[in-house]
C-alpha positions in Angstrom: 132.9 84.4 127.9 135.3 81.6 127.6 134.9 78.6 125.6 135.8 74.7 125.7 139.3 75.3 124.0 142.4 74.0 126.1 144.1 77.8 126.5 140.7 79.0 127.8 140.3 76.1 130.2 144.1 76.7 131.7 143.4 80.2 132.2 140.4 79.5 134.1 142.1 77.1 136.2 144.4 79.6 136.8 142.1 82.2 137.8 140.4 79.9 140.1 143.2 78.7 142.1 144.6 82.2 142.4 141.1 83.6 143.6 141.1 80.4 146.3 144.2 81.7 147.6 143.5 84.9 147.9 140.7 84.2 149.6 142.5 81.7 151.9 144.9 84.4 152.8 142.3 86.9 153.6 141.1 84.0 156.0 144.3 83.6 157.8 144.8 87.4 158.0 141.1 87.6 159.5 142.3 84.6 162.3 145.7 86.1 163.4 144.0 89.1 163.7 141.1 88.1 166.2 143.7 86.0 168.2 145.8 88.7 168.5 143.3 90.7 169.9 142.1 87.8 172.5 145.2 87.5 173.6 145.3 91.1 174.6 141.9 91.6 175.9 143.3 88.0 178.4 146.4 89.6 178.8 143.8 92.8 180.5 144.3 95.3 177.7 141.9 97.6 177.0 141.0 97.6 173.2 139.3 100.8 171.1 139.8 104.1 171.9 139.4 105.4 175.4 135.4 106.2 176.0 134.3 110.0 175.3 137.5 110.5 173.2 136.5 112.7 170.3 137.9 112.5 167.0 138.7 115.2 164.7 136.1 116.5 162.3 135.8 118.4 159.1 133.7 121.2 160.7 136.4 121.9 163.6 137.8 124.6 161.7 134.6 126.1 161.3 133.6 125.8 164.9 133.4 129.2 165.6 131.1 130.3 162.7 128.7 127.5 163.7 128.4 128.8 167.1 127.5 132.5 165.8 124.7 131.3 163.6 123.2 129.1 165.9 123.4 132.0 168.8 121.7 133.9 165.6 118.8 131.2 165.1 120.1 129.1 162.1 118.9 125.9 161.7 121.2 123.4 161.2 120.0 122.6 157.9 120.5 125.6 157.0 124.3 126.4 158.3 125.1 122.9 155.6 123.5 123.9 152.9 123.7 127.8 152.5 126.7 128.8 155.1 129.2 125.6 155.2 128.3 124.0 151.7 129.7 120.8 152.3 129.4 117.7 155.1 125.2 116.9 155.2 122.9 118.1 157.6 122.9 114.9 159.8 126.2 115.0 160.2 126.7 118.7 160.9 123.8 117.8 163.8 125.9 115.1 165.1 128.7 117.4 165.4 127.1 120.2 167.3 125.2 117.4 169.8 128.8 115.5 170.6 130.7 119.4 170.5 127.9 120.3 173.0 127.7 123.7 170.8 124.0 124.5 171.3 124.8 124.8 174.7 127.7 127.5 174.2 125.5 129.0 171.7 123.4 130.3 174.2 126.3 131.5 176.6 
């Protein structure tokens, strides 16, 4: 902790005023940015990524297996923790309801 002595007290002052303007900048940063976006959306931009556009996913390369075990009967629960080993269960069930892969499962 810092005490009453003059070097203390400068540094302090220091630290303030430097925190202050950080935090103003991330402010202004925050500002510009929004305007910059409502002058797109007025301008008739669409913003975000197009709807239904999937991203990439840690379990695409393993797409294929996933399939197989849940033809097979796996739980999903089971496919993260014993099959995959990594990603967690929700997850892993988020990815086969937006891949639609319960569906080609039973192809």
């Amino acid at each position: 902790m810092l005490d009453a002595s003059g070097d203390d007290l400068h540094a302090l002052t220091l630290i303030t005023r430097l925190s202050l303007f950080a935090e103003m900048e991330r402010l202004m940063i925050s500002r510009r940015t929004k305007d910059a976006l409502a002058t797109k959306k007025l301008q008739g931009m669409t913003l975000g990524k197009p709807y239904g556009t999937q991203q990439n996913s840690i379990y695409d390369r393993d797409q294929a297996r996933i399939v197989e075990l849940l033809r097979l009967g796996v739980s999903a629960r089971h496919i993260s923790s014993h099959h995959l080993r990594y990603g967690s269960t929700s997850s892993l069930n988020s990815y086969i309801r937006t891949r639609k892969l319960r569906k080609k499962s039973q192809i």
